[in-house]
N, C-alpha and C positions, 0 to 999 in steps of 0.2 A: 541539394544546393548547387548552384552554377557552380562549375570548376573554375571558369576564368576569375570569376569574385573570388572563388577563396586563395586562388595562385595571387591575387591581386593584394588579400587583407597579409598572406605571406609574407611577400615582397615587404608591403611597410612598414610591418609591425615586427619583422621576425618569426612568425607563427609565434607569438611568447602564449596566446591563447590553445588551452590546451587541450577544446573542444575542435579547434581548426586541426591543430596536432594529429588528434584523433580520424575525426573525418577524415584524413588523406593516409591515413594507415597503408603498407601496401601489404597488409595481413591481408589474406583475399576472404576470410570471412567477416572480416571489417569491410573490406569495399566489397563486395558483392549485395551488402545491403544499403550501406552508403550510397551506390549507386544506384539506388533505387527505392528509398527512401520515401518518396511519395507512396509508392507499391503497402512499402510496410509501414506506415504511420508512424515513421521512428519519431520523441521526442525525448532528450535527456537533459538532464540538470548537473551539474558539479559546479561543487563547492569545495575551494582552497580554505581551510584554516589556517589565522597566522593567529600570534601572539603581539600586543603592541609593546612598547618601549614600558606601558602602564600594568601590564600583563593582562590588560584585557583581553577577549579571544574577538578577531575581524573575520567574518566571512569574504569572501571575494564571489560571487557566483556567473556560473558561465552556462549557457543554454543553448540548444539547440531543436530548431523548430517549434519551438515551446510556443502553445498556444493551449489556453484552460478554455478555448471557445469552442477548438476543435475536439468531439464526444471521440472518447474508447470507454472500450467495457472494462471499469478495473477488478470485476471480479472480488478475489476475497483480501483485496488491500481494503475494501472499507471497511476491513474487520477493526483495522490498526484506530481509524478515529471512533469505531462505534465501541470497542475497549476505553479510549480516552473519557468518551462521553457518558460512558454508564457506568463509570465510577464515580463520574461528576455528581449524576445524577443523586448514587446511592448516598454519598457522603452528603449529600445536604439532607437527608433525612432524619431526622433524630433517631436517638436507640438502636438503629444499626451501621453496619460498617460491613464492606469489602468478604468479611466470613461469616455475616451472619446467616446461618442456611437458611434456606425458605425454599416453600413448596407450590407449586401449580396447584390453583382450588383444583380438587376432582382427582387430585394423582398424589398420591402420596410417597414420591419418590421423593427426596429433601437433595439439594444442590447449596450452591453459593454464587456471587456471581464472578468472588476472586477466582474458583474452579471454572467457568464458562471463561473469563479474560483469559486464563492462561490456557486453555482450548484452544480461543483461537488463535492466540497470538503463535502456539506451537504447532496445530494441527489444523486448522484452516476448518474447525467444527463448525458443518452447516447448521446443525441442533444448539449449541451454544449459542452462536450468530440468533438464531430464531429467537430464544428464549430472551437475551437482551433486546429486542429488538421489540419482545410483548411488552416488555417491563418498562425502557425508557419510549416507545414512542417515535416515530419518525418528526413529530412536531417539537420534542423537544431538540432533537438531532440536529435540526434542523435550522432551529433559532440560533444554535451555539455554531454551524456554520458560520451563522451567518456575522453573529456577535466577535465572532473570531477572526473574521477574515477573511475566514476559507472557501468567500462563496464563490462559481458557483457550485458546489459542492450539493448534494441532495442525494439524500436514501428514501427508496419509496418502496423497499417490498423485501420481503423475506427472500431465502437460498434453500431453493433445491425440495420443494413445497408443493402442492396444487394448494391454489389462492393465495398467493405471496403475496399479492397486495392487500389483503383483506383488510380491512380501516377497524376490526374491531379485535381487542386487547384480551385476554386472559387476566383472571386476576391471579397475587402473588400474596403469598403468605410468608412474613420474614418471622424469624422464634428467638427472636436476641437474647434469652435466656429461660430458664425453667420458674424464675420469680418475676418477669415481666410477662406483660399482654404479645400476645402475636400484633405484628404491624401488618397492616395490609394494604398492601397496593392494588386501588382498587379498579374495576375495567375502566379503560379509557378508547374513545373513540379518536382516531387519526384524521387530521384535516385533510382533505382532498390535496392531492396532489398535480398543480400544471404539467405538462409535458414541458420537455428540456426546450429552449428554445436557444439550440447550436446547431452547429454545422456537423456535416457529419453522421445526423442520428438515423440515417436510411442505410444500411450497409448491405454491399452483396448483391446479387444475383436470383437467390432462393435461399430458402429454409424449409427443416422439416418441423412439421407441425402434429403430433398424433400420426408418426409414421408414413407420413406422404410429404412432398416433396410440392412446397408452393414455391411456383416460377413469380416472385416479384423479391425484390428489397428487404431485410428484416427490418422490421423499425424500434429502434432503441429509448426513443425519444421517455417513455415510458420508465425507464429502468434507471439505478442507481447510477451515480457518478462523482467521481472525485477527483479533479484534475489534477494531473502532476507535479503542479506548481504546488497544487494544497498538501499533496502526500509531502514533499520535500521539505516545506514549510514546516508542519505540522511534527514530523521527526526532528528537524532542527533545535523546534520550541521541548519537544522531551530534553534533550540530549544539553541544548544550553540555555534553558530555562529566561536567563537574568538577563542575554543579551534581547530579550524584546520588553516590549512595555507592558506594567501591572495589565492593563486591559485586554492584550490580548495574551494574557499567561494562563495557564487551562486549570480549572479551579476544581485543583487538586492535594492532598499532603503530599509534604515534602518523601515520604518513606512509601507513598502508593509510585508514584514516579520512577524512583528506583525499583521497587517492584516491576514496572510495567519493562524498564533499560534490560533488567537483571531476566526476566523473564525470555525475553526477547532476544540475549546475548545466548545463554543457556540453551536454547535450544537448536542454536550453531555448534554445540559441541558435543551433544548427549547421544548422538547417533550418526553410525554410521549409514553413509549412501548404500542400499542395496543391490543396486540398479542403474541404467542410463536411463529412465523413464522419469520423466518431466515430475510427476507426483510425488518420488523419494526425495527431492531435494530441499532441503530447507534455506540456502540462498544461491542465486543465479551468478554473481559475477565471478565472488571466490572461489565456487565449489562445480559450477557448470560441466566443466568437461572433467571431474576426476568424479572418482570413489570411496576417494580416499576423504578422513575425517579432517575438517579446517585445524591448521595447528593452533596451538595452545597460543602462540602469541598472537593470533589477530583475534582483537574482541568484534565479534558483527555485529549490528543492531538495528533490525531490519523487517518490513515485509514484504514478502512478494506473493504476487497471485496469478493466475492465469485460470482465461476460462473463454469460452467463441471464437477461439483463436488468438486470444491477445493475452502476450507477457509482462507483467510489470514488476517492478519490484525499487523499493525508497528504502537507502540503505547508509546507515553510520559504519564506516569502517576505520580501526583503528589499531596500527602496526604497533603492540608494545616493545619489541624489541629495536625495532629502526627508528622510532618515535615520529610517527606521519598517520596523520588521519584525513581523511574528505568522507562529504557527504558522495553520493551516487545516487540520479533516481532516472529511472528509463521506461519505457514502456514500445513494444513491437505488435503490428498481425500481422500472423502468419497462416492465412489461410488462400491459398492458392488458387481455390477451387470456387474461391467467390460464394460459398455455400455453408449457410452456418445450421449446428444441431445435429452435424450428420457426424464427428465426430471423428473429423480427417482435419489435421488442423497439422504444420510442420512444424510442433513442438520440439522434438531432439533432431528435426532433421537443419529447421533456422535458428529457429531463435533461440534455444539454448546455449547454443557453440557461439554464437552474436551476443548474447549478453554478458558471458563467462568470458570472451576476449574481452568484451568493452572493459569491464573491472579489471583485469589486468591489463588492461593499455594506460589504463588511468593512475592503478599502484605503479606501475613503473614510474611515468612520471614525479606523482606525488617521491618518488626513491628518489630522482635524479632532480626535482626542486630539490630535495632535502642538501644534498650534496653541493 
């Protein structure tokens, strides 16, 4: 972003914007990306919660470079809405629910799919992702983007697979009890999918492909996406349900909800970081540059993903003891080399130390609004 515009939005306004605040940090791993922001495709979202005189709850939100037209790869944050949506699904099924096991024709391992949500929502499970993903369908996925709001938003293929896009379904065997029939979900084929039509979906220089090294562009245009605005959004709507309208409210029970907060909060606390390595962490703002376990008083509730170089992570945080929460949602690349697949990407060297400052540059705030 120009420096003289933002020395200029300063001047008038007082910086009271606390996205401008930010931007001008003179934390040098806040401006060293800042300053180069185009380089890393930074866009983030934050959200001030206030209370009214009525005790309603007001968003305020503030953004920066936020564009849902400009593609990044968000990796395993589409777990967060393909969770939302395939509890949707399950619950409008009669005679089951959330625990009722069911098995894959052909394999007689028995799961659930409340044990796949809470997979991914903890461990970023590419087999869980998989298995919801036979079961509801990228065309129903799809339509509830779109019903919701969140477009453009589109899932088109499995993680971490040979044939991830395959358009045909496994079928599912649900066993809602030993005196009821099995239900079964039976195969379905997936409607074709358009390629994306955004900016953006050519990235890089090369890629490896089958262990060689193609000198062109990767093209993304094919592959999942969730823009930032819709991750933020979509958290929002768990977190405070009532402040949007019946239409777009995610049609779900009220006690699966909390499920989905509680699941999500839980596993900011259950473990400790082993590691600096980008893959032990379970969130980027709070926990980025320590080891140490988030304290007991901040509840998070959050996903974050990263994968082709790019970090994202849509995040509820909420101080119980200083009584201050904001939403937080960001996303970075960090790939240097212009070269995806290869598996050099400056995960703990940028963008981790960049998203762990962002989050505390923005609780301080949120501290000193409070005051």
């Amino acid at each position: 972003m120009n420096k003289i515009y933002l020395l200029l939005v300063c001047i008038l306004t007082g910086c009271s914007n606390p996205l401008e605040k930010v931007s001008r940090s003179k934390n040098p791993i806040i401006k060293n990306v800042m300053t180069n922001d185009a380089i890393y495709e930074v866009q983030i979202i934050y959200t001030e919660i206030d209370t009214s005189d009525t005790g309603a709850i007001v968003f305020k939100d503030y953004s920066y470079k936020l564009d849902q037209n400009e593609y990044f790869y968000p990796a395993s944050t589409v777990m967060l809405p393909m969770s939302v949506f395939a509890a949707e699904y399950v619950e409008s099924i009669d005679k089951i629910n959330l625990d009722t096991p069911y098995a894959i024709a052909k394999d007689s391992l028995k799961n659930s799919v409340a044990n796949d949500i809470e997979l991914l929502l903890t461990e970023n499970d590419a087999n869980a992702y998989n298995r919801l993903y036979d079961l509801v369908g990228n065309e129903f996925i799809n339509k509830r983007f779109r019903e919701s709001g969140l477009s453009p938003s589109q899932i088109s293929h499995r993680l971490d697979i040979e044939n991830t896009d395959s358009m045909t379904h496994k079928e599912f065997i649900f066993f809602p009890g030993y005196t009821d029939d099995p239900v079964r979900s039976f195969k379905k084929e997936d409607t074709s999918i358009e390629k994306l039509q955004l900016k953006n979906t050519s990235k890089g220089k090369g890629y490896f492909e089958k262990g060689s090294l193609v000198n062109e562009a990767k093209d993304f245009s094919h592959m999942n996406y969730v823009p930032l605005s819709s991750l933020h959004t979509l958290m929002k709507r768990l977190v405070f349900p009532d402040n949007f309208d019946k239409n777009v409210q995610f049609k779900i029970e009220e006690s699966t909800r909390l499920r989905i907060l509680k699941t999500m909060n839980a596993s900011n606390k259950e473990t400790d970081v082993l590691s600096n390595e980008v893959g032990d962490y379970k969130n980027f703002y709070m926990q980025g540059d320590s080891i140490n376990q988030t304290p007991d008083y901040l509840e998070i509730y959050n996903k974050m993903g990263y994968g082709l170089g790019t970090m994202t992570e849509t995040s509820y945080i909420s101080d119980q003891k200083n009584n201050i929460c904001f939403f937080l949602s960001a996303t970075i690349l960090v790939n240097k080399n212009g070269v995806y697949d290869d598996a050099i990407y400056e995960y703990e060297e940028v963008g981790l130390p960049f998203l762990s400052q962002l989050g505390k540059e923005f609780y301080k705030l949120a501290l000193l609004r409070k005051d």
